[in-house]
C-alpha positions in Angstrom: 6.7 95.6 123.5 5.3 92.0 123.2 5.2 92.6 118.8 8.6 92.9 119.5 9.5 89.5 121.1 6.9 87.7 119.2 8.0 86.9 116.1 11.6 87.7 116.5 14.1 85.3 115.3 16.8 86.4 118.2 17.0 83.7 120.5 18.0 85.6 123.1 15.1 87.9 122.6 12.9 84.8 123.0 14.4 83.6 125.8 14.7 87.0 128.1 11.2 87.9 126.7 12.9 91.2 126.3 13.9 93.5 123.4 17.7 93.3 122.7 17.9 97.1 123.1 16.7 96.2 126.9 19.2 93.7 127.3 21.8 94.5 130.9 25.0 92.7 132.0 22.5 90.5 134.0 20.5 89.2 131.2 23.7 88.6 129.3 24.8 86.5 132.4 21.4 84.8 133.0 21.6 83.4 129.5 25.1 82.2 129.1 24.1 80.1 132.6 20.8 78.8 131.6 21.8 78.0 128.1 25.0 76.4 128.5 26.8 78.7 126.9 30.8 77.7 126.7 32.1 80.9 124.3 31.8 85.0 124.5 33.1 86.1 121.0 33.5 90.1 120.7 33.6 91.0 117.2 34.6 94.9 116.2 35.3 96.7 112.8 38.3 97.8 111.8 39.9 100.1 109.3 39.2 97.6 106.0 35.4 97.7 107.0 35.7 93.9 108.0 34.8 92.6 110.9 37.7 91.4 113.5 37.0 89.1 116.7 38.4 87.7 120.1 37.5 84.5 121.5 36.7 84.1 125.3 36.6 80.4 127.1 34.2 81.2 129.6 36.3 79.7 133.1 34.0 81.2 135.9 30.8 83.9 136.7 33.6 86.4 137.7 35.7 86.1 134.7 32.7 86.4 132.7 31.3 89.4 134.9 34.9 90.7 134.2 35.0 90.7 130.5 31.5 91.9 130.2 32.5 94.7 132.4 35.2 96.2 131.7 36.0 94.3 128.0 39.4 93.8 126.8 42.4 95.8 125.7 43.8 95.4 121.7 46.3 96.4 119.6 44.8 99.7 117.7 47.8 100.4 115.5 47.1 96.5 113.9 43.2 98.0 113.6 43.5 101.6 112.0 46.9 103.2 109.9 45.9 106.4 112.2 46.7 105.0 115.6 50.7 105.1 116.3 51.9 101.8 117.5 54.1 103.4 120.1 50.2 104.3 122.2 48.3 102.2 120.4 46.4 100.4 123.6 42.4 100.7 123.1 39.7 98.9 125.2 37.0 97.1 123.8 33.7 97.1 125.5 30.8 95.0 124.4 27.3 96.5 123.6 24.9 93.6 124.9 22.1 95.1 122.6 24.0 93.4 119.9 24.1 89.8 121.1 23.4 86.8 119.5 23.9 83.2 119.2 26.9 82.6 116.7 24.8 80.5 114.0 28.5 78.9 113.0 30.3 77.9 116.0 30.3 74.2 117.1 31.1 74.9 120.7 28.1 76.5 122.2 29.1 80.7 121.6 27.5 84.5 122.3 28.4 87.0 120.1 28.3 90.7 120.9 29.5 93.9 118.8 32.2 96.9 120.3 33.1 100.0 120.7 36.4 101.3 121.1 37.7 103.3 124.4 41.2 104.8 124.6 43.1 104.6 128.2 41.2 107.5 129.9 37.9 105.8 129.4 36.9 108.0 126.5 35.4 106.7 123.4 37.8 106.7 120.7 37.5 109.8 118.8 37.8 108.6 115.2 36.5 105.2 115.3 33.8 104.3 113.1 30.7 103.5 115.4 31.9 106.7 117.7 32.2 109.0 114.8 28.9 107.9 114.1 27.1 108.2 117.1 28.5 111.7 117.1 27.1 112.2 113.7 23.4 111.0 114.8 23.5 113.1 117.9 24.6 116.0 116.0 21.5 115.5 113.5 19.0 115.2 116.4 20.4 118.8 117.9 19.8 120.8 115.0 16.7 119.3 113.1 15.2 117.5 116.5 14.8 114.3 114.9 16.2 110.5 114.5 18.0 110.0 111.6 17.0 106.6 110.7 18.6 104.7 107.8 18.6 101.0 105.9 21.0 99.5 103.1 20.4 97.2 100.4 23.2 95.1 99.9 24.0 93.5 96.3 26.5 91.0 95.7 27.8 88.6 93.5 27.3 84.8 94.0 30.3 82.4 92.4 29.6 78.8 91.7 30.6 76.5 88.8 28.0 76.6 85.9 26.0 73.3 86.1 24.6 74.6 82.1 21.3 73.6 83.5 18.3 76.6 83.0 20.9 79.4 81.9 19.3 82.7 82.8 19.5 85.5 80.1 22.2 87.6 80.6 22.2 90.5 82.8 17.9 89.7 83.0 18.3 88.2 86.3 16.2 90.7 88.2 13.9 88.8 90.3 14.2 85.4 88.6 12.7 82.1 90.4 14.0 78.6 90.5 16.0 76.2 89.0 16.7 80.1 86.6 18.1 81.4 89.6 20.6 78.9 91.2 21.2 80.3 94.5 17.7 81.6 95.9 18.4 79.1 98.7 21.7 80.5 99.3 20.1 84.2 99.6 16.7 82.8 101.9 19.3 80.7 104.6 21.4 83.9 104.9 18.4 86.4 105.3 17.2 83.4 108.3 20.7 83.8 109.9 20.9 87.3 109.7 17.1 87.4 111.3 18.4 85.7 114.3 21.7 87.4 115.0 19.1 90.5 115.4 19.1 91.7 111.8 15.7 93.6 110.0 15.3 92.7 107.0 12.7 93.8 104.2 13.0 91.2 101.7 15.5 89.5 99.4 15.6 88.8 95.5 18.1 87.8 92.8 19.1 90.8 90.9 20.0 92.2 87.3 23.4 91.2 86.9 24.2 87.1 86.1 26.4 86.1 83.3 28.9 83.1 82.5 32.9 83.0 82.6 35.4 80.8 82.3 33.3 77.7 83.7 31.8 79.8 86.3 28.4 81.3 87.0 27.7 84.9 88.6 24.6 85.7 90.1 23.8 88.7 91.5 21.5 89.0 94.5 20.1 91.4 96.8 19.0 91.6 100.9 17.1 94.9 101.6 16.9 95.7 105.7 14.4 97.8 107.4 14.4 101.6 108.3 16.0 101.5 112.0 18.3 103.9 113.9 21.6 104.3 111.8 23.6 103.1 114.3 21.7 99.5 114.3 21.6 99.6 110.5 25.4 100.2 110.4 25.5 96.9 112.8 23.0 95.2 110.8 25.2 95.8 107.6 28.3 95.2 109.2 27.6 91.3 110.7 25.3 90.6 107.5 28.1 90.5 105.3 30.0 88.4 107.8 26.8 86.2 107.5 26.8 85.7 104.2 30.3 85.5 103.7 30.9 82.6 106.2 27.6 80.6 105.0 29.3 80.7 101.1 32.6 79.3 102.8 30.7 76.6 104.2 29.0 75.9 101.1 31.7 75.9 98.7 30.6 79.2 96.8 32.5 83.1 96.5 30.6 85.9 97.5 31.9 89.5 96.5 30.6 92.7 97.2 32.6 94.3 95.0 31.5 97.1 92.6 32.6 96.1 89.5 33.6 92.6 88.4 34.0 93.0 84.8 33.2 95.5 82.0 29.5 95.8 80.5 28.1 94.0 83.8 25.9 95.2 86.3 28.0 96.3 89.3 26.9 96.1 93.0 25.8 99.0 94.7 24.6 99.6 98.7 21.8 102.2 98.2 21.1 103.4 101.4 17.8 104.6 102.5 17.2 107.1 104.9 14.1 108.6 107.3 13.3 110.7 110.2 11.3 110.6 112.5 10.1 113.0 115.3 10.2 112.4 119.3 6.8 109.8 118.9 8.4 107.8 116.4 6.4 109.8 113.4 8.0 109.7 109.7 8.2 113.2 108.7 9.6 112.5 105.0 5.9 113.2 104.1 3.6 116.7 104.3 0.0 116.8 105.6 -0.9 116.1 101.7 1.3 113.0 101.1 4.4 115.0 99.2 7.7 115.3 100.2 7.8 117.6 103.4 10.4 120.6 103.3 12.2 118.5 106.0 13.1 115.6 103.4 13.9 118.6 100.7 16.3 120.1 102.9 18.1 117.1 103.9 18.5 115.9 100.2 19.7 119.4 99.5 22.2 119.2 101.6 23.2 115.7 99.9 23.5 117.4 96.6 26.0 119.6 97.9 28.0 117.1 100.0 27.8 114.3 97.3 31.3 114.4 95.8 32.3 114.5 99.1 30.3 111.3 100.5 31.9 109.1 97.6 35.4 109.3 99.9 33.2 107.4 102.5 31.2 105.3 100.4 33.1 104.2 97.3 36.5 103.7 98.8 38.6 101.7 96.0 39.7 102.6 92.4 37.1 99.5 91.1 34.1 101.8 93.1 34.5 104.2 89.7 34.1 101.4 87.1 31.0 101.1 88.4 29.8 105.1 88.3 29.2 105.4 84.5 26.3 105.9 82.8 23.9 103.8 81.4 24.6 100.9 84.4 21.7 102.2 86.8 24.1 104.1 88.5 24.5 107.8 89.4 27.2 109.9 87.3 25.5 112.9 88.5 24.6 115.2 91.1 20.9 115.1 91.1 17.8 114.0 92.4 14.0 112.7 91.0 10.9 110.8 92.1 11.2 106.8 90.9 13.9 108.3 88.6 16.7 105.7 88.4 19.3 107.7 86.7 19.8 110.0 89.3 22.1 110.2 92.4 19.0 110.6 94.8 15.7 109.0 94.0 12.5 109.1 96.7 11.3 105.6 95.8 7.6 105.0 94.8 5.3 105.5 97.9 1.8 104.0 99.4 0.6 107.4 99.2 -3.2 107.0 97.4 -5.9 106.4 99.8 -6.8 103.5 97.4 -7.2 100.1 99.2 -5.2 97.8 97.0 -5.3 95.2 99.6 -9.6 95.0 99.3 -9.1 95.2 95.8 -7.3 92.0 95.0 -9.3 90.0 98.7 -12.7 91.4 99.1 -13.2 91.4 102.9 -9.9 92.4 103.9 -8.5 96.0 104.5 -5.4 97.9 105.0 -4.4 99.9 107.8 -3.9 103.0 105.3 -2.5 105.4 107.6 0.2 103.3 108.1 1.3 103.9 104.8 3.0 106.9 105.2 5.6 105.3 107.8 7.0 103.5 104.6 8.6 106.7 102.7 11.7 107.2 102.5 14.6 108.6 99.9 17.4 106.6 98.6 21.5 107.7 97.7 22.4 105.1 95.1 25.8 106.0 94.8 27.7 104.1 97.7 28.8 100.6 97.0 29.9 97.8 99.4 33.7 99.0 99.5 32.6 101.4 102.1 33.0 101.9 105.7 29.6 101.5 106.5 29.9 103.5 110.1 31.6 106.5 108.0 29.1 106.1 105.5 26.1 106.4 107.4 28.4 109.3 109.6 28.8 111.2 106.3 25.1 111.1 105.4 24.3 111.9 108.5 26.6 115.4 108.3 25.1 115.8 105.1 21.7 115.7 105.6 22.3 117.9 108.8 23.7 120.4 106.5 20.9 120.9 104.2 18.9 121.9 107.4 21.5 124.8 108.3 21.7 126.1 104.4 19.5 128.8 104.4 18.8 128.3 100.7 18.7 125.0 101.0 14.7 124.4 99.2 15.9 126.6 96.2 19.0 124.0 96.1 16.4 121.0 95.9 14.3 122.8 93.6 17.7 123.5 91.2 18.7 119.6 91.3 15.5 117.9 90.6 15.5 116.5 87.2 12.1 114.4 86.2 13.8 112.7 83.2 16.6 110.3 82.3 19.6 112.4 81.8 21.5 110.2 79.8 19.2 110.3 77.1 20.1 112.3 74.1 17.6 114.3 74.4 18.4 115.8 77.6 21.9 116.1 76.8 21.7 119.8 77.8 20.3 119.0 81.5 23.0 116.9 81.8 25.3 119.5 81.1 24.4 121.5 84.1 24.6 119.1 86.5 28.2 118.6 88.5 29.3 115.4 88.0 30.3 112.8 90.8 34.3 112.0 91.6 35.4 109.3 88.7 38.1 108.3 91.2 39.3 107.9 94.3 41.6 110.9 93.6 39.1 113.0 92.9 37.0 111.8 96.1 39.8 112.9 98.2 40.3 116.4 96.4 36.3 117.2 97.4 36.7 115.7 100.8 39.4 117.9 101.4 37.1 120.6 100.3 34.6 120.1 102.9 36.3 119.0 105.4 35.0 122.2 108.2 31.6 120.4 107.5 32.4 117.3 108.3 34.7 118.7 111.4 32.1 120.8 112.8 31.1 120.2 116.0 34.2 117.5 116.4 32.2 114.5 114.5 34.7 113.8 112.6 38.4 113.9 113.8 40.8 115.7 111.5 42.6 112.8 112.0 40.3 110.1 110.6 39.7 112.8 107.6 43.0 113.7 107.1 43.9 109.3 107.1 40.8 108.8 104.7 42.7 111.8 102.1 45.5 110.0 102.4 44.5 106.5 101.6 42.3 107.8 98.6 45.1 109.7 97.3 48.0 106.6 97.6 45.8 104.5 94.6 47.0 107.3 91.9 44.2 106.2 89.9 42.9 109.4 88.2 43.7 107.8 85.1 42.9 104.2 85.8 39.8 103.9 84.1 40.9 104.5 81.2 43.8 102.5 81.2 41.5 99.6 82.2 39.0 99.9 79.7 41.8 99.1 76.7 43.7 96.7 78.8 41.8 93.5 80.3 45.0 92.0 81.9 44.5 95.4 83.9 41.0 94.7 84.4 41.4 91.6 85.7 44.1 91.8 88.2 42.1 94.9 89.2 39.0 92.8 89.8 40.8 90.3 91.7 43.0 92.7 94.1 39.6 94.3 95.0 37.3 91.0 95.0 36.8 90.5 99.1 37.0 94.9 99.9 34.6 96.1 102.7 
């Protein structure tokens, strides 16, 4: 437990000496008196995927005992289009594993995440964290394991081009300083996102930077850590607050939008996912370091759920400017090792029993059988329009599925491909793959399709999947690509009605 508190960023983990998944209405209490603390913000996602919060002056220890107890009551109908406004009353209650220090506010404030209640008490059937939870506990029935997940989030930084050390176009992967203009930007928002509680792997510029009208785009990236999915959906969720409200305060534009023009790198949110048996054991890999039947059946059932996911995890008509070929996105339903053409890739893993680490410092070694812990497989179709509670809820369903497909290993063995499929050359392969949705139209058409699966067991609501039809259906945008790509006016207004989604 103590590798837990040391070197964590959370103040509040420092202070209590306690993990935040430990923390009780008392240690909540303790530190709002010992540190002075004025304001209790609750903060809770709604229906856009955004954040919303309510402020509390602290007055007294009972008020505060009050509102940590029993929450507040909000307007559910101004939350989510599926809640009528005529009983639209929902409680909030705080989860005190989720607080933190707000790293914004002037007046001394705590900050804690919510879930949703209805008047009986009951968590809110087709809210996002529930239908999670319900998704997670569902995986851990059948397969007995943790479903465990991460996300890399990509986005575009805006500032005005200072013409100092241009970058080469869309050669921005990884670049240093003064090439890269906002690595500080990135590093200040990966330290704020540390201490709100947040696990993050690393951080880097990416591919995409290019120059427009007087303005500079840089793409960047912040990769988290494998944790439970519910945390990683929490982790996502008040990251992009982060760095949304740090490029406010220092006068640049953040997007996480897929697509911001034509022949750009769009932004995805791969999301990476593990599981790990009842002693915390990574079973993605067999007895002789490949991947285990238990990771096969799980991306099987992707492959058949894929078209499906996109209605959770690519969620506006600019989400399909970004699924064409040749960007480093998937097109495709298919999957590959370090392959990045396909829809699911299991990333390059520490599996040789070489020590690299003695290699390059004589003297040192590496705890090798650690290495194994590390692998996991990645979906690189979402992008950061999505939900990401559904998103995570409708990976979770689908890699649950794979496990209860009999035929599931022969599915895996059908989908692998070992090459880049939009080569010439493999022209045929291509062929026999089944493509993904190219809009949100068509995301709605093969959610309705699988809706049972996603029903089973009541994780998701017919409700919420009947609402998420509907909304994909209202953009009428089956033929929007096209009409986009000979009309930049179209483009453009496109770009900008979609600029701030998720």
């Amino acid at each position: 437990m103590d590798s837990e508190i040391l070197l964590n960023k959370n103040h509040l983990v420092k202070t209590l000496c306690k993990p935040a998944r430990l923390f009780t209405k008392d240690d909540i209490i303790d530190y709002v008196k010992s540190q002075d603390i004025e304001m209790i913000n609750f903060m809770y996602p709604a229906e856009d995927g955004k954040l919303k919060t309510l402020n509390f002056i602290i007055n007294d220890l009972e008020y505060l005992d009050t509102i940590l107890s029993f929450g507040e009551r909000v307007d559910g109908s101004s939350l989510f289009s599926h809640i009528e406004a005529g009983n639209s009353d929902l409680y909030v209650l705080p989860r005190f594993r989720t607080a933190f220090r707000d790293p914004f506010a002037e007046i001394p404030t705590l900050t804690m995440l919510c879930s949703f209640f209805d008047k009986e008490g009951n968590p809110v059937e087709n809210s996002p964290m529930h239908t999670l939870e319900k998704a997670c506990r569902r995986f851990r029935e059948v397969t007995g394991l943790q479903f465990e997940a991460m996300g890399e989030l990509e986005f575009y930084v805006i500032a005005p081009d200072d013409h100092t050390y241009p970058a080469i176009d869309q050669h921005g992967y990884h670049e240093s300083s003064p090439y890269a203009k906002f690595n500080e930007f990135r590093t200040r928002c990966m330290s704020l996102i540390a201490s709100t509680g947040g696990r993050i792997k690393y951080g880097h510029s990416e591919v995409g930077n290019f120059t427009l009208d007087g303005m500079i785009y840089e793409q960047n990236e912040i990769e988290f850590l494998p944790v439970a999915a519910e945390d990683a959906a929490d982790q996502i969720a008040v990251a992009k607050w982060i760095i949304r409200s740090l490029a406010r305060q220092m006068g640049y534009l953040v997007t996480f939008a897929p697509k911001i023009t034509t022949g750009k790198a769009g932004s995805g949110m791969h999301i990476h996912m593990r599981f790990t048996d009842s002693n915390g054991r990574n079973v993605m890999l067999d007895k002789s370091n490949r991947l285990s039947d238990d990771a096969r059946k799980a991306i099987a059932g992707m492959m058949v759920m894929a078209p499906s996911v996109t209605a959770f995890g690519n969620t506006n008509p600019t989400s399909y400017f970004r699924l064409v070929p040749h960007q480093e996105a998937p097109t495709s339903v298919c999957w590959g090792d370090r392959n990045r053409s396909v829809l699911v890739r299991v990333p390059l893993g520490w599996t040789s029993d070489k020590d690299m680490c003695a290699t390059v410092n004589p003297g040192s070694k590496a705890m090798l059988g650690m290495a194994s812990q590390k692998q996991t497989v990645e979906i690189r179709s979402a992008d950061g329009s999505a939900d990401i509670y559904l998103l995570l809820a409708s990976l979770a369903v689908a890699c649950r599925h794979g496990w209860e497909m009999p035929d599931a290993l022969e599915i895996a063995r059908q989908t692998y491909v070992n090459v880049n499929i939009h080569s010439i050359e493999n022209a045929d392969k291509l062929n026999q793959l089944t493509n993904l949705p190219a809009s949100c139209a068509e995301s709605a058409i093969a959610l309705e399709k699988a809706k049972d699966i996603y029903e089973e067991a009541g994780v998701f609501s017919p409700s919420l999947i009947e609402s998420t039809i509907k909304h994909l259906r209202a953009f009428n945008d089956t033929t929007l690509i096209q009409e986009a790509r000979h009309d930049e006016t179209l483009m453009r207004s496109l770009v900008e009605k979609y600029l701030h989604c998720g």
